[in-house]
C-alpha positions as YAML, in Angstrom:
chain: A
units: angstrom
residues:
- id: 1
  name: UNK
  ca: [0.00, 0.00, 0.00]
- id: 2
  name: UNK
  ca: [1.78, 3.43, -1.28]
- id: 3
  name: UNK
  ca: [0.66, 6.40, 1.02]
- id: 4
  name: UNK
  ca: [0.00, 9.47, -1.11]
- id: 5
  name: UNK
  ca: [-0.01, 11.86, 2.01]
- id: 6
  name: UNK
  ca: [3.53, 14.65, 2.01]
- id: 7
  name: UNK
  ca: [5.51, 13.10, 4.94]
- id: 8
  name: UNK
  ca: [9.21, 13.49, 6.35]
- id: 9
  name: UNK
  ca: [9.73, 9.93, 7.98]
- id: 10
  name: UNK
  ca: [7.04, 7.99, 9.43]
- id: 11
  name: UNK
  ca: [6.77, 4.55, 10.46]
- id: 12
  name: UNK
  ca: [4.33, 1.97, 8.64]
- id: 13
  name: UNK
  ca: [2.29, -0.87, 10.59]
- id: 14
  name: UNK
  ca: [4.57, -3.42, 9.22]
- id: 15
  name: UNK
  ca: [7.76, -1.70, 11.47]
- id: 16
  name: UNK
  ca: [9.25, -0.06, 8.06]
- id: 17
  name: UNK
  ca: [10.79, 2.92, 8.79]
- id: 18
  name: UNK
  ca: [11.13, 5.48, 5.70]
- id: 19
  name: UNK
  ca: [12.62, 8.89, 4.85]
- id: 20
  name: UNK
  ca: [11.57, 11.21, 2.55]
- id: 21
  name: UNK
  ca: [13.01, 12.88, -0.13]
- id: 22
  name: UNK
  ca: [11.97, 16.01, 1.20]
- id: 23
  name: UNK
  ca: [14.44, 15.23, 4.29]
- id: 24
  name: UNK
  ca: [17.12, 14.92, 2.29]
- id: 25
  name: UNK
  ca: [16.87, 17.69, 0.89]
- id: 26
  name: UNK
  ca: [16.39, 19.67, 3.86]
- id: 27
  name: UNK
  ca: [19.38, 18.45, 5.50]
- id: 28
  name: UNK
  ca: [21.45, 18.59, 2.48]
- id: 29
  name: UNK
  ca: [20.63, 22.08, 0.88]
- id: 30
  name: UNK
  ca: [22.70, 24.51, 2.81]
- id: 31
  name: UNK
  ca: [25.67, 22.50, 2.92]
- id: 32
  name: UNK
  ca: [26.05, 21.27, -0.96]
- id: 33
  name: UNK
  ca: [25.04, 25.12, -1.94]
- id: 34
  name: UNK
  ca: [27.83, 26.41, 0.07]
- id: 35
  name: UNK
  ca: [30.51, 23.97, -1.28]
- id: 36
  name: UNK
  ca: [29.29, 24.66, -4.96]
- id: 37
  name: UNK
  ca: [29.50, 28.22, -4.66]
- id: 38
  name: UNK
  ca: [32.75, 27.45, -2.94]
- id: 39
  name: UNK
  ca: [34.65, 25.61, -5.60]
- id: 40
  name: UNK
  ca: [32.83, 27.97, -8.24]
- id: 41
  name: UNK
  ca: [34.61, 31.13, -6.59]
- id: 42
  name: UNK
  ca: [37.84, 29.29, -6.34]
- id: 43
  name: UNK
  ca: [37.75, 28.07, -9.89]
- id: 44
  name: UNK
  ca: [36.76, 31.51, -11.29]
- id: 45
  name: UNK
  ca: [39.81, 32.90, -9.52]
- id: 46
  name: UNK
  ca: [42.06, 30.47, -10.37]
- id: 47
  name: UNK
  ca: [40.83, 31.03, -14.27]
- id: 48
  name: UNK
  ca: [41.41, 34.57, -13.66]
- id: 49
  name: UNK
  ca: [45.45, 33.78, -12.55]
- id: 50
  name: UNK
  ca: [45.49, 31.43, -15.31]
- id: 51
  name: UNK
  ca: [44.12, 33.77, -18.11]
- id: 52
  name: UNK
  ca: [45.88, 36.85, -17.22]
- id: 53
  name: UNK
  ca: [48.76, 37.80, -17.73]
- id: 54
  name: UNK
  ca: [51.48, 40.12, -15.35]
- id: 55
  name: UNK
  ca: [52.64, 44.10, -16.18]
- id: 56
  name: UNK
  ca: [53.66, 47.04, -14.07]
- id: 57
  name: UNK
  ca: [50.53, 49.00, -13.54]
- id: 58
  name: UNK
  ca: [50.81, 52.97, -12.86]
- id: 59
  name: UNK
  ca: [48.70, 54.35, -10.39]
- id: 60
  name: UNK
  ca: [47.37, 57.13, -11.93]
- id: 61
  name: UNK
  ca: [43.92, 57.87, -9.95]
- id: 62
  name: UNK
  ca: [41.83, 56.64, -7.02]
- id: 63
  name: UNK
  ca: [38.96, 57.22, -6.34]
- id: 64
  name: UNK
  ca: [37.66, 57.09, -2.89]
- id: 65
  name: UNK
  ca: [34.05, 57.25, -0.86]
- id: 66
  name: UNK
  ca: [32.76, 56.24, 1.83]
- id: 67
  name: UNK
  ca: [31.68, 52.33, 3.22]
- id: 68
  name: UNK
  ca: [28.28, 52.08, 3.38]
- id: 69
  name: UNK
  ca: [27.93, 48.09, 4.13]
- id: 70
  name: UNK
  ca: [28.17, 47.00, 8.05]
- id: 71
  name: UNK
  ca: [31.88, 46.07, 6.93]
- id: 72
  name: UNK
  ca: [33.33, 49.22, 6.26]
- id: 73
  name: UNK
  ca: [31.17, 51.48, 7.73]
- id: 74
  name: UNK
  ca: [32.84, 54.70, 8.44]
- id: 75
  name: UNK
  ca: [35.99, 53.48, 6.46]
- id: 76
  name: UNK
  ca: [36.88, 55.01, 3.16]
- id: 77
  name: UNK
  ca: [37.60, 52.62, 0.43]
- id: 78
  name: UNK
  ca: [39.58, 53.09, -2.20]
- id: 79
  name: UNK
  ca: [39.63, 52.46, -6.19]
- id: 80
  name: UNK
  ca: [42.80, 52.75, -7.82]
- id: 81
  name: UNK
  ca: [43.39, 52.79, -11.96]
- id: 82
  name: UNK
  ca: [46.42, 51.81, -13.73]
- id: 83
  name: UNK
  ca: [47.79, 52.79, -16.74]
- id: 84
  name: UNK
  ca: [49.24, 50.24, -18.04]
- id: 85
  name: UNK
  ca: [50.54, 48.67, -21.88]
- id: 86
  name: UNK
  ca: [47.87, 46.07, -23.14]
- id: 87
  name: UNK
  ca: [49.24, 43.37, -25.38]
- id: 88
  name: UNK
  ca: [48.70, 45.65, -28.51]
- id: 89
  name: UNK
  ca: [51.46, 47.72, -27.52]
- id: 90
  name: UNK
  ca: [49.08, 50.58, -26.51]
- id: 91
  name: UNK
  ca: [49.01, 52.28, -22.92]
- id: 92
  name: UNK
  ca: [45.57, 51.95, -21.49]
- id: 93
  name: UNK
  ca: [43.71, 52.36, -18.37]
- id: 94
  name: UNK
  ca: [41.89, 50.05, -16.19]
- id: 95
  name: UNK
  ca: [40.59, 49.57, -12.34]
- id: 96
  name: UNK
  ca: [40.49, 46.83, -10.10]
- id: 97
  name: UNK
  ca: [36.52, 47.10, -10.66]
- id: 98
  name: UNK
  ca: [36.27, 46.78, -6.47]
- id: 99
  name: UNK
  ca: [37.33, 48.92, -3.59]
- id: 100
  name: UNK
  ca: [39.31, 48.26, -0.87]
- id: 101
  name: UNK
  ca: [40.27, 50.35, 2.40]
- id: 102
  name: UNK
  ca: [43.61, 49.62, 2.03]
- id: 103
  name: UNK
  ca: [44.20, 50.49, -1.99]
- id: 104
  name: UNK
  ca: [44.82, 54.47, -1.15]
- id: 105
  name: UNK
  ca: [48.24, 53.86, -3.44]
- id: 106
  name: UNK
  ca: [49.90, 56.75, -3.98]
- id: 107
  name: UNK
  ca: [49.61, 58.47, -7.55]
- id: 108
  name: UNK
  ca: [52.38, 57.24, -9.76]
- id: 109
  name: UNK
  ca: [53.62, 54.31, -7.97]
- id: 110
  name: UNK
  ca: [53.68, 51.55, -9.56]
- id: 111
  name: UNK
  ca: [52.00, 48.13, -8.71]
- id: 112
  name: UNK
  ca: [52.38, 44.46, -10.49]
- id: 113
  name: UNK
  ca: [48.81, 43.87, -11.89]
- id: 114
  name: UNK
  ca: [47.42, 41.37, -13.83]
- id: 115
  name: UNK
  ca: [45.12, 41.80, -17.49]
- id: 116
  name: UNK
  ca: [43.51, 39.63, -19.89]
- id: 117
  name: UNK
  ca: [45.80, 39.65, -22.88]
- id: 118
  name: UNK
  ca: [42.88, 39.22, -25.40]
- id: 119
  name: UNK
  ca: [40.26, 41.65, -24.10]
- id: 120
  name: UNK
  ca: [39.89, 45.21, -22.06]
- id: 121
  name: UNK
  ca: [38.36, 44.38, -18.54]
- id: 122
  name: UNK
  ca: [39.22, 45.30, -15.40]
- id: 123
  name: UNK
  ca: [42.62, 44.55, -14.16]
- id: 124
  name: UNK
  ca: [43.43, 42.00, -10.93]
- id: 125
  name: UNK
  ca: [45.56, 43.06, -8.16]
- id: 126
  name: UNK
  ca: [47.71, 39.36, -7.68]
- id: 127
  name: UNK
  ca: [47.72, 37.76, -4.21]
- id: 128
  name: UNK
  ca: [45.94, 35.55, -1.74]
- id: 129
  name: UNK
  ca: [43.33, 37.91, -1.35]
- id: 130
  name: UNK
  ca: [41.41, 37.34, -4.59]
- id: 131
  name: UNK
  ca: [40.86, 33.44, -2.99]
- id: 132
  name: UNK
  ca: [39.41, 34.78, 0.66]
- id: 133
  name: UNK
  ca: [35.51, 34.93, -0.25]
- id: 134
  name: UNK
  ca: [35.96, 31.34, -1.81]
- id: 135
  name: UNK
  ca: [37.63, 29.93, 1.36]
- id: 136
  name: UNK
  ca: [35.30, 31.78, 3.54]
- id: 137
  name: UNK
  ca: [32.18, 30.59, 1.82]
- id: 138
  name: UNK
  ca: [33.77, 26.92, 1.81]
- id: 139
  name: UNK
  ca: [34.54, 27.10, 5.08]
- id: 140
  name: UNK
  ca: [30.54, 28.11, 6.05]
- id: 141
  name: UNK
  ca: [29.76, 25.10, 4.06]
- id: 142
  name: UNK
  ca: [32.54, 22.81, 5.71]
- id: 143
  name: UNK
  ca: [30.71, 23.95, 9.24]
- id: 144
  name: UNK
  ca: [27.31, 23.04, 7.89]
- id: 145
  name: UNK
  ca: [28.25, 19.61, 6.50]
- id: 146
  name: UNK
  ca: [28.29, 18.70, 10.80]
- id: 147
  name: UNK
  ca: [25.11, 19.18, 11.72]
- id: 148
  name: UNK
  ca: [24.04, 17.09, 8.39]
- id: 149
  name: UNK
  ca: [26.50, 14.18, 8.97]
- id: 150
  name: UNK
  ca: [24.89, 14.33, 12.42]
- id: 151
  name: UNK
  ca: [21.27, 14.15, 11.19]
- id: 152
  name: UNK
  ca: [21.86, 11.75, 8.75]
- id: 153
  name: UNK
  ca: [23.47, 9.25, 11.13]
- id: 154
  name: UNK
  ca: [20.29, 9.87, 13.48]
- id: 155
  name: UNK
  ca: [18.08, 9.00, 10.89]
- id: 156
  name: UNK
  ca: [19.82, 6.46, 9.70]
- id: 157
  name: UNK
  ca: [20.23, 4.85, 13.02]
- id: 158
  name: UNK
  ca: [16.14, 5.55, 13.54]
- id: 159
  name: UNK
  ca: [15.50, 3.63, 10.16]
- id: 160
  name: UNK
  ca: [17.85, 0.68, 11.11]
- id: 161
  name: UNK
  ca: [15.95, 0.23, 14.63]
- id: 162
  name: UNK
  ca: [13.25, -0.90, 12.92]
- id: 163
  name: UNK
  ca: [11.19, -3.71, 14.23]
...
């Protein structure tokens, strides 16, 4: 007999234990989101190492307003843009395309960037920096993969006990 009722586990009059779908799901959601996002963040900055290309980037502006997120409230952050010569031989300018409290370079130094050789986008500044969110967001997902280890071994355990 095939119940047609929604259910998350129940217990039939046989002793059968069963488990939705729908549980599975549940328990499973948060954690395999967070680990996708995770290796899709990493990937897309390792493409972007792998894909671009170094040069000496000139400071030659920054721009600079205030933080309004609860990160950088009452910071300024800074956008620099580099002048620097694109693969055509030509000197062009570019920005990081994000901000940063701690980008307030001074005009005309110069800075190792990274560009894509075979289009005009924004430039990367190189370093560990550009892997944080990834790490951070994999490391959420990491946390979250306990509690659903945990509540899969309960259930688990629940379905074996049956009589």
């Amino acid at each position: 007999m095939r119940h047609t009722q929604l259910f998350f586990w129940r217990e039939h009059p046989d002793g059968r234990r069963e488990v939705s779908w729908r549980t599975w799901v549940l328990i499973w959601l948060l954690p395999v989101l967070f680990l996708g996002a995770a290796v899709l963040m990493l990937a897309w900055e390792g493409y972007r190492h792998l894909a671009t290309v170094p040069a000496q980037g000139e400071v030659v502006r920054v721009y600079a307003w205030e933080g309004d997120t609860i990160f950088d409230r009452g910071m300024a952050n800074y956008g620099p843009v580099f002048r620097y010569t694109w693969s055509d031989g030509q000197e062009t300018e570019a920005s990081v395309g994000m901000s940063h409290p701690d980008w307030n370079f001074e005009i005309g130094s110069v800075r190792e960037i990274r560009y894509f050789p075979d289009r005009k986008t924004n430039v990367v500044l190189p370093g560990a920096v550009n892997f944080y969110a990834g790490l951070i967001i994999g490391g959420i997902g990491l946390v979250l993969l306990l509690p659903a280890l945990l509540a899969t071994w309960r259930l688990r355990r629940w379905q074996g006990a049956a009589a």
